[in-house]
KEKETOR-850427 format. One line per field, with one value per residue (C-alpha): residue number from 1; z, x, y. Coordinates in steps of 0.02 Angstrom, whole numbers, plus 50000, padded with zeros to 5 digits. Each point is the difference from the previous one (the first is absolute). Layout:
KEKETOR-850427
num = (NUM_...)
c3 = (Z_...)
c1 = (X_...)
c2 = (Y_...)
end
This chain:
KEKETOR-850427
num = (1_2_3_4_5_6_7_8_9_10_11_12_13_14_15_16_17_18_19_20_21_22_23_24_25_26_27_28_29_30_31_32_33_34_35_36_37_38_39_40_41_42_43_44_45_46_47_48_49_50_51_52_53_54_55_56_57_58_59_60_61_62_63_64_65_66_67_68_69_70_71_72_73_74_75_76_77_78_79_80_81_82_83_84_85_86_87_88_89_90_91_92_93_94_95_96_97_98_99_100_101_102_103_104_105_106_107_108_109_110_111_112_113_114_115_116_117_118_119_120_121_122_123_124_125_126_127_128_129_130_131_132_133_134_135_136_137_138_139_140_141_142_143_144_145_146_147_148_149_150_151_152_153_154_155_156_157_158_159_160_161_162_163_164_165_166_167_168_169_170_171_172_173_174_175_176_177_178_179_180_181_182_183_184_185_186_187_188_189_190_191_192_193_194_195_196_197_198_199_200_201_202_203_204_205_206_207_208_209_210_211_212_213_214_215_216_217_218_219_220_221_222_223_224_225_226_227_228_229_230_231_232_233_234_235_236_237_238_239_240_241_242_243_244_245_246_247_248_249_250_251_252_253_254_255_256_257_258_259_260_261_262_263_264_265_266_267_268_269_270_271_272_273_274_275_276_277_278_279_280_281_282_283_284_285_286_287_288_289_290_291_292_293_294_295_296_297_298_299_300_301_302_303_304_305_306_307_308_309_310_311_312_313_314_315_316_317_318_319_320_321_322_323_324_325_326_327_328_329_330_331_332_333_334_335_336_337_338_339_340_341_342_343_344_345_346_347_348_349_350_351_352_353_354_355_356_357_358_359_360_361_362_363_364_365_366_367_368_369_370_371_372_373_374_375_376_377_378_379_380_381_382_383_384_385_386_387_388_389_390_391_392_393_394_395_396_397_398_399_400_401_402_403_404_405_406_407_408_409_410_411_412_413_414_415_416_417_418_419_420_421_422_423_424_425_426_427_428_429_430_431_432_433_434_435_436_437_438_439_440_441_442_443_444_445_446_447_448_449_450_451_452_453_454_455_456_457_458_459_460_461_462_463_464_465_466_467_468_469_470_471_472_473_474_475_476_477_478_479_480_481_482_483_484_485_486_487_488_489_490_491_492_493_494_495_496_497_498_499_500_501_502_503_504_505_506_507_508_509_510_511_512_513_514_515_516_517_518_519_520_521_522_523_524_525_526_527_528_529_530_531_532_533_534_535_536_537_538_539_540_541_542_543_544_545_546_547_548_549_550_551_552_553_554_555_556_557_558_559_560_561_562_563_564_565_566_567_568_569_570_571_572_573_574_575_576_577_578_579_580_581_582_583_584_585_586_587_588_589_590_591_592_593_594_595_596_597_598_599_600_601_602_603_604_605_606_607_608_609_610_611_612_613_614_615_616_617_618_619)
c3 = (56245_49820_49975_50138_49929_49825_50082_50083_49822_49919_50161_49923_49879_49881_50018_49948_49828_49970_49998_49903_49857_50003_49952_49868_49906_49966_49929_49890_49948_49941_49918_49897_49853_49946_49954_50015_50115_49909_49945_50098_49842_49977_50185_50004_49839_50125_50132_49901_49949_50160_50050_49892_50053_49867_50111_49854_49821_49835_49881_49828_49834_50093_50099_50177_50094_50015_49958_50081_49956_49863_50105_50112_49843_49948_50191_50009_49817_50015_50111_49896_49923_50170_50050_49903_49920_50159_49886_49960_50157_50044_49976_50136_49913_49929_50187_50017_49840_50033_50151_49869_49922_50025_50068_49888_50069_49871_49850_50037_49894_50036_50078_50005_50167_50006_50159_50107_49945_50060_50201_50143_50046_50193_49900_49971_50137_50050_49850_49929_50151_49944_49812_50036_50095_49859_49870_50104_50018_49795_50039_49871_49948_50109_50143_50013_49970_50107_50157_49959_50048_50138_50071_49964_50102_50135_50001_49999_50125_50104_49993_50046_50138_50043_49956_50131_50154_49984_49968_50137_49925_49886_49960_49966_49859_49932_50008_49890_49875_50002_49948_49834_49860_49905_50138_50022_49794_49977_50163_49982_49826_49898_50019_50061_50091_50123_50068_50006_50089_50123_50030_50007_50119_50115_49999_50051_50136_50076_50000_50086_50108_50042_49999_50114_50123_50017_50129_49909_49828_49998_49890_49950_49943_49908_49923_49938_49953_49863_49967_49930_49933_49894_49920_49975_49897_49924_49948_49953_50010_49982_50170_50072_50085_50135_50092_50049_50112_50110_50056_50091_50152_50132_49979_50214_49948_49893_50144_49917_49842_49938_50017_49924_49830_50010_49983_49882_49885_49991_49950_49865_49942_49995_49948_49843_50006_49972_49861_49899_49986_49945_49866_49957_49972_49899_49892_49852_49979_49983_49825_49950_49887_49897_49998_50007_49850_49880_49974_50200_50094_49968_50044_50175_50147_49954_50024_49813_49929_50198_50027_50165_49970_49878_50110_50140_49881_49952_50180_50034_49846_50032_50205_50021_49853_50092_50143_49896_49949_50177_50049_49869_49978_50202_49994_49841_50056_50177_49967_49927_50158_50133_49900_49990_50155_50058_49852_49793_49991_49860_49847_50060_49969_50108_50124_50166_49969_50082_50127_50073_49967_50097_50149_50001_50016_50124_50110_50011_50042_50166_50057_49960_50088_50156_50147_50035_50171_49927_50147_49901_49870_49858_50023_49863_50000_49950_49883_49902_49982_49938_49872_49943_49990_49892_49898_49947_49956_49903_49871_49992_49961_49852_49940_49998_49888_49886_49960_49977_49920_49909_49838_50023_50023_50007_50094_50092_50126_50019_50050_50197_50065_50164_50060_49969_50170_50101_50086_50039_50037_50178_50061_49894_50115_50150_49988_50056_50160_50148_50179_50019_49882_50057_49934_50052_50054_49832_49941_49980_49922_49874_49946_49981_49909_49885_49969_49968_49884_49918_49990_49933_49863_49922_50003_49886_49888_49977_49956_49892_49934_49961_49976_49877_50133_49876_49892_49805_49862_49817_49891_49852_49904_49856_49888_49880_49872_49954_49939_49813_49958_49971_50204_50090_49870_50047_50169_50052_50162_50098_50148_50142_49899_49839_49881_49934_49825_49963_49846_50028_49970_49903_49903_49925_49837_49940_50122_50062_50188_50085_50085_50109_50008_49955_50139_49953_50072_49894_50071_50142_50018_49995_50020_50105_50093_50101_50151_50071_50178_50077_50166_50157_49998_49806_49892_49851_49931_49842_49885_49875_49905_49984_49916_50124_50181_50005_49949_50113_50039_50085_50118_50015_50090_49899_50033_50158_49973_50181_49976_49836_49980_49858_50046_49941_50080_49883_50000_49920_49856_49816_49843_49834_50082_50083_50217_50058_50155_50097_50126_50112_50075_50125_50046_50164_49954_49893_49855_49850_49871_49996_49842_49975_49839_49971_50007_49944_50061_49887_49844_49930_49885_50108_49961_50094_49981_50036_50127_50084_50160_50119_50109_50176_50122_50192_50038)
c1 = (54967_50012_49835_50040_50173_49904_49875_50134_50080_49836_49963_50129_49914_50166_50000_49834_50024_50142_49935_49847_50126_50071_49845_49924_50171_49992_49837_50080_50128_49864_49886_50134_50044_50184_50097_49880_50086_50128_50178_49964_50059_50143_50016_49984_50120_50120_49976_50040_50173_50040_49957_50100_50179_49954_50045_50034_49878_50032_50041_50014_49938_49970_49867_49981_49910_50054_49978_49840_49909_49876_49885_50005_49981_49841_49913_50011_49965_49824_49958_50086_49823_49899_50138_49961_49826_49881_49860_50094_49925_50082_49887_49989_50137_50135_50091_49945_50095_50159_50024_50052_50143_50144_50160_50143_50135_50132_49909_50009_49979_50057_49877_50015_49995_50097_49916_50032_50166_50074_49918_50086_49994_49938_49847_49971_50079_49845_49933_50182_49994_49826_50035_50149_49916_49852_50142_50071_49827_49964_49829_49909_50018_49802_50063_50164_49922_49873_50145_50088_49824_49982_50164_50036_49841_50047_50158_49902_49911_50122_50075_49821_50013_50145_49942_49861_50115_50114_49878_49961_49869_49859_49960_49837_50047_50129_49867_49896_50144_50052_49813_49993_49960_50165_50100_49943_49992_50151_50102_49908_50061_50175_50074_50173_49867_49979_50168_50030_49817_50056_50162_49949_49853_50107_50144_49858_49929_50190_50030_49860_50005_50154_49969_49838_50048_50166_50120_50146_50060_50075_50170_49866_49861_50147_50044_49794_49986_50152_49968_49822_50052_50159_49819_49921_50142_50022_49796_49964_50128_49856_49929_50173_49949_49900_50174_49977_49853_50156_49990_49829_50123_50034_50205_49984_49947_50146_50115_50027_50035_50146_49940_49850_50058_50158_49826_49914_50136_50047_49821_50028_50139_49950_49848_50041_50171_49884_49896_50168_50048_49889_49973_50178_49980_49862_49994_50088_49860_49895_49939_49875_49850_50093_50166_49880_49962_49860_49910_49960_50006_49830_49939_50104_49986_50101_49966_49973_50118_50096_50191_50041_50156_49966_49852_50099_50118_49833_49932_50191_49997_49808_49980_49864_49898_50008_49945_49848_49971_50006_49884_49874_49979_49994_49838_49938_50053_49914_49838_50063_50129_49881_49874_50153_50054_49821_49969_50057_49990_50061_50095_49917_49856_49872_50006_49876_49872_50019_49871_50114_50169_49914_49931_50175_50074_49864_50046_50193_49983_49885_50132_50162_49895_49909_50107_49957_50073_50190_50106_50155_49970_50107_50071_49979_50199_49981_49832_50143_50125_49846_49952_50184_50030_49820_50049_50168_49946_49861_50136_50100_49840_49967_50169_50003_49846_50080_50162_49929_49821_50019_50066_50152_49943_49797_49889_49884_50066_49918_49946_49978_49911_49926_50079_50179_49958_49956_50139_50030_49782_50005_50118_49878_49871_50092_49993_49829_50020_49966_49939_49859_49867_49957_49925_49829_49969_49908_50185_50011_49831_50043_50149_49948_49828_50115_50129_49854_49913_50170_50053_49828_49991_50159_49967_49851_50095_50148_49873_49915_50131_50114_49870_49854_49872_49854_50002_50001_49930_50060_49831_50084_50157_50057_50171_50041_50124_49853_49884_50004_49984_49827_49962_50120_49975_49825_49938_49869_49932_50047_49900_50092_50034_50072_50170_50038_50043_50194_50090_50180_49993_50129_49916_50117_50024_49948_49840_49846_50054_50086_50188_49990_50001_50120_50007_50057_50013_49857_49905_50061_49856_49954_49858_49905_49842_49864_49949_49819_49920_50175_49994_50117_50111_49982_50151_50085_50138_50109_50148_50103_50162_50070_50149_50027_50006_49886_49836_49909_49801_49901_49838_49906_49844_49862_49930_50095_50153_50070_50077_50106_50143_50133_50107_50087_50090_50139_50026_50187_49962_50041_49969_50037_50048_49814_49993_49871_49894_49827_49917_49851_49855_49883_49869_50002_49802_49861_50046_49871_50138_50174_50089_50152_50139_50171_50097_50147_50107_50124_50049_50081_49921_49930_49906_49897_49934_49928_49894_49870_49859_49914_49855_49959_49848_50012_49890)
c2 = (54168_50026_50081_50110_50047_50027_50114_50097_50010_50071_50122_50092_50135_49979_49820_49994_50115_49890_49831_50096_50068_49821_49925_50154_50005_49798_50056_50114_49862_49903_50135_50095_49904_49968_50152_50138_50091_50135_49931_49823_49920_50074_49971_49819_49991_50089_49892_49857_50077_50029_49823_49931_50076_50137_50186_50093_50017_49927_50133_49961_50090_50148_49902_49981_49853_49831_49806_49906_49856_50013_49944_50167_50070_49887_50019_50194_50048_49884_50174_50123_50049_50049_50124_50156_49970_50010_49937_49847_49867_49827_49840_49879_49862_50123_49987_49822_49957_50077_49848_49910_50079_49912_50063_49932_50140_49937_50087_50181_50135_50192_50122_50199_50053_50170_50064_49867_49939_50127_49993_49923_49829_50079_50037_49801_49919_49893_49982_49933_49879_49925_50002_49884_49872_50017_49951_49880_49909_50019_50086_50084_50173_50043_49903_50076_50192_49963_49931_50154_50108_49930_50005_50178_50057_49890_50099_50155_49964_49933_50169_50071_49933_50056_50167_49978_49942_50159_50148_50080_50131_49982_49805_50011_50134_49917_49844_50101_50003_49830_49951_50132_49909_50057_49950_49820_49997_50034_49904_49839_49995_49950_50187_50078_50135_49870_50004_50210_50019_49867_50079_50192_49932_49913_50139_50145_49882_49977_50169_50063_49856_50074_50162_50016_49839_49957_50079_49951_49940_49830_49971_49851_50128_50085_49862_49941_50184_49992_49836_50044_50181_49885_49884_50157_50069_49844_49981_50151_50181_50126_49929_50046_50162_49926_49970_50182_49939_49962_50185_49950_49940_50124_49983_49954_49848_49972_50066_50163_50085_49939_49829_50027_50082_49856_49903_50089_50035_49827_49958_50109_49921_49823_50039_50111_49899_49828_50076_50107_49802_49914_50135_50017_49797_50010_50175_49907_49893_50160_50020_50142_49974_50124_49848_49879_49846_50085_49847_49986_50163_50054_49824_49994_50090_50153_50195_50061_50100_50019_50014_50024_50045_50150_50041_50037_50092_50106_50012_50086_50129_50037_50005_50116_49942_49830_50061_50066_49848_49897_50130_49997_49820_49949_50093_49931_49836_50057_49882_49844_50010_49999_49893_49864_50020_49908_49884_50006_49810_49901_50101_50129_49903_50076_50139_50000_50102_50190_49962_49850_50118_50129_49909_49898_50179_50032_49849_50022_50184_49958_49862_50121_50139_49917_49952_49811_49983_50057_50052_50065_50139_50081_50174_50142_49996_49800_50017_50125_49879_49860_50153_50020_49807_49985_50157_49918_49837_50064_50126_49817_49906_50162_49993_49804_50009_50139_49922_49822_50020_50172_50079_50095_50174_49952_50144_49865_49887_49828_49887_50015_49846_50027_49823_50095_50083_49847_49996_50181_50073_49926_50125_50135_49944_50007_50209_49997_49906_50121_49938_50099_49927_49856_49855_49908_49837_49968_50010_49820_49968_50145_49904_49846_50043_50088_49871_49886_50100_50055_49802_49951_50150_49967_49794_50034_50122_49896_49832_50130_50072_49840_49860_49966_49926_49918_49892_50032_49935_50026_50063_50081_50002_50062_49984_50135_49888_49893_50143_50080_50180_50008_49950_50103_50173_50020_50033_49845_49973_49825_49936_50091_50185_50034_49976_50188_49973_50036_50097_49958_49809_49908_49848_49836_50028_49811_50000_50120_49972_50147_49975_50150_50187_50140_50130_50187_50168_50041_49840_49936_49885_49807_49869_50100_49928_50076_49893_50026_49975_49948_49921_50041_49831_49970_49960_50067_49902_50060_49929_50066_50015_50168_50086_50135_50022_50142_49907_49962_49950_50125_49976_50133_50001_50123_50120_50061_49929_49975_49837_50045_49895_49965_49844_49844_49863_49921_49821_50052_49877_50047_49953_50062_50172_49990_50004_49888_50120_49979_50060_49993_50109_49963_50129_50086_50047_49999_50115_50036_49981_49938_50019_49916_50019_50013_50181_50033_50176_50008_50083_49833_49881_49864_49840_49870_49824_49848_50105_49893_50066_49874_50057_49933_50040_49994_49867)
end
């Protein structure tokens, strides 16, 4: 009986695509490392407050965040150096070492978090649930971030399938969706995005549902329809517009037009009315990088130099010039849109490559055109309303970006992450449905061959992308403090390239051995080393003390220079006024010539030292 019931479940085409998401997001759990996913730091810092009793942020020397336990602190900064440098891999027992961390929740330490202090606790509510029990039970810092993953894309998916039992039109397009690698990337991770693209999904599904099947709307549809519009508010306001998806219902259905905009105007209400107070509660905790404490706000996640305040003063005083500007930069932000809307994984990490955009593109387009056995269809007066609903969202999503990310008057707007539209696109999509193309039996093998292909792609990136996969083996290293004048002046030739000989070195005044480099405007450069016959998979690995936070190493592959990077990762240790910083590089491919030195951008007087270079080869 059970294996019959269970075959019957998986006859089901949606059934089927669910239990398949189930099992390709836990994948994802495991293959994306801790906090790689944008703001899930600052999210799981959040999450904490609000697990503790804490609704409201700690604001205190012009600082926003709150207190955690060092530990939280300890686990997610071990990964704080993979998120921007996409050259910079993760060896095999960095996650195996972080098990141990203890949590001892008693010694805490403040955190900035001033993008997430500020969200609602709707955002979190599972995850709050699961971080309580994970305190309660003294687990670790991994095993409690890694409870709180997997419970929030239970939730999501829980809501998925939700999603699936009400829509009456277009699963296997909206299948296609749920399987994008940006969607499951970012909804299988610790996220508020989670919540909103649960919500907005389930609130389009309900109203078509009701829209194309139902005779009549229940006071108890009513009711699930505010209810979910009030979490919507409460999530995220700039999704707030897709209330007006409302107007999809013939007003018969309803039991006329009074009724209906009775309905619709109280959606309005509780909807805006949910998100006006939670924003009245929380706007004095608002402080602008331009309010903000100096020593932090360019090291927290802040727009630089934004006010949202005097920006919307500006975007009042200068209205068409705004406009201008939305304009302009929704077209040159056009490509990184659509290219995010299918995969920017990581810190914008790695994008898919425009072959797998395009075919992605390719795919969704033949399921939102073909018919697939649909027998209720959207009129042009309803695809009007979707375009209005998508229009609005989309000037809320711009002006969101502008106020909170921008400087007060700036001509570009940015950034727009493709993901931003997750929960919005589906509707997008749902303009091209028509019920005379329709679609082949290879339908089905189309889909999956692509979700396999798609699935199995973006696996190999990601353990690409995120891991170091051979072993390595140390064959040369070389420490710059322990050398005199005479060795590092002159250029001379080691076994794997050559040390360029340097004319800015400072020397002890008692000894011939050097203590570092002064870096100018005039010469901005130090130690530099030329690599030779560089293997894909070998390792660079760099020290130093510096006096200024614009020096930095640079790799730079010769002679094509594809792969230039200059980065640092600071360990926020000082001494003697000097910042202790490293960094990694492992090569994507054989390159001729890598040469690798310290660069520093500014006009300031800066010095470095104690700078020490290991090299590794893939074995």
């Amino acid at each position: 009986m059970n294996q019959n019931l269970l075959k019957s479940f998986l006859s089901k085409f949606e059934n089927l695509v669910w239990v398949a998401t189930l099992l390709i997001g836990f994948f994802y759990i495991i293959v994306v490392p801790p906090f790689q996913v944008p703001d899930s730091p600052n999210h799981f810092f959040r999450t904490y407050q609000l697990a503790t009793g804490h609704l409201s942020p700690v604001q205190e020397n012009n600082s926003v965040g709150g207190f955690v336990p060092k530990s939280f602190h300890q686990f997610q900064e071990t990964f704080t150096q993979f998120r921007y440098n996409p050259y910079h891999k993760m060896e095999k027992n960095v996650l195996r070492e972080t098990r141990n961390i203890e949590l001892k929740e008693s010694d805490k330490v403040f955190m900035h978090f001033p993008n997430t202090a500020v969200y609602s606790p709707i955002s979190y509510i599972p995850q709050v649930m699961v971080m309580r029990i994970g305190l309660w039970l003294n687990l670790g810092p991994y095993f409690i971030f890694y409870l709180v993953k997997i419970v929030s894309f239970l939730t999501w998916m829980v809501m998925i399938r939700v999603v699936f039992y009400f829509l009456p039109i277009k699963k296997k397009l909206f299948a296609v969706l749920l399987l994008l690698p940006m969607s499951l990337f970012i909804n299988s991770s610790i996220s508020a995005d989670m919540m909103i693209n649960g919500l907005s999904w389930m609130y389009i599904a309900l109203v078509l549902n009701s829209a194309l099947i139902r005779e009549t709307i229940s006071l108890r549809r009513i009711a699930v329809l505010l209810i979910l519009i009030t979490l919507i508010g409460l999530a995220k306001l700039v999704y707030i517009p897709i209330v007006l998806l409302l107007l999809l219902i013939p007003f018969s259905k309803f039991g006329g037009k009074l009724k209906m905009g009775v309905v619709v105007l109280l959606s309005l209400l509780v909807g805006f009315g949910s998100a006006g107070a939670w924003k009245s509660k929380i706007d004095t905790f608002y402080t602008s990088y331009l309010n903000y404490n100096p020593d932090f706000r360019d090291d927290v996640t802040l727009g630089y130099r934004a006010d949202m305040n005097l920006q919307m003063d500006y975007i009042k005083t200068n209205k068409v010039k705004t406009i201008g500007v939305f304009v302009t930069s929704y077209f040159r932000e056009f490509d990184d849109m659509m290219t995010g809307y299918i995969g920017n994984l990581g810190w914008n990490r790695f994008k898919m490559p425009s072959w797998f955009v395009l075919l992605a593109y390719c795919i969704i387009l033949i399921f939102a055109i073909g018919n697939s056995g649909d027998v209720f269809f959207l009129s042009v007066k309803q695809k009007i309303i979707l375009l209005v609903v998508i229009g609005f969202t989309t000037i809320l999503i711009m002006l969101s970006q502008y106020l909170t990310w921008n400087p007060v008057g700036n001509d570009k707007l940015w950034p727009l992450m493709g993901r931003y539209f997750t929960p919005v696109y589906p509707m997008f999509f749902l303009l091209f449905s028509n019920k005379w193309i329709s679609l082949s039996k290879w339908s089905l093998a189309l889909f999956w061959g692509y979700g396999l292909l798609a699935t199995s792609f973006t696996f190999f990136k990601m353990n690409d992308s995120f891991y170091s996969t051979q072993d390595l083996k140390l064959v040369w290293s070389y420490d710059f403090k322990e050398k005199d004048r005479n060795s590092l002046e002159c250029e001379h030739i080691f076994s794997f390239g050559k040390i360029n000989g340097n004319s800015n070195l400072l020397q002890s005044t008692d000894t011939t051995q050097i203590t570092g480099v002064e870096l100018t405007q005039d010469n901005p450069f130090g130690f530099p080393i030329t690599f030779y016959s560089l293997k894909k998979g070998d390792k660079i690995e760099v020290q130093t003390w510096r006096t200024h936070p614009e020096t930095k190493f640079v790799f730079d592959d010769k002679p094509n220079s594809n792969y230039y990077t200059a980065t640092c990762h600071s360990s926020k240790i000082w001494e003697n006024d000097f910042e202790f910083i490293k960094e990694s590089y492992f090569c994507r491919e054989d390159f001729e010539e890598l040469k690798v030195y310290l660069y520093h951008t500014s006009s300031d007087v800066a010095y470095a030292k104690g700078y020490k270079i290991n090299y590794y080869k893939a074995r």
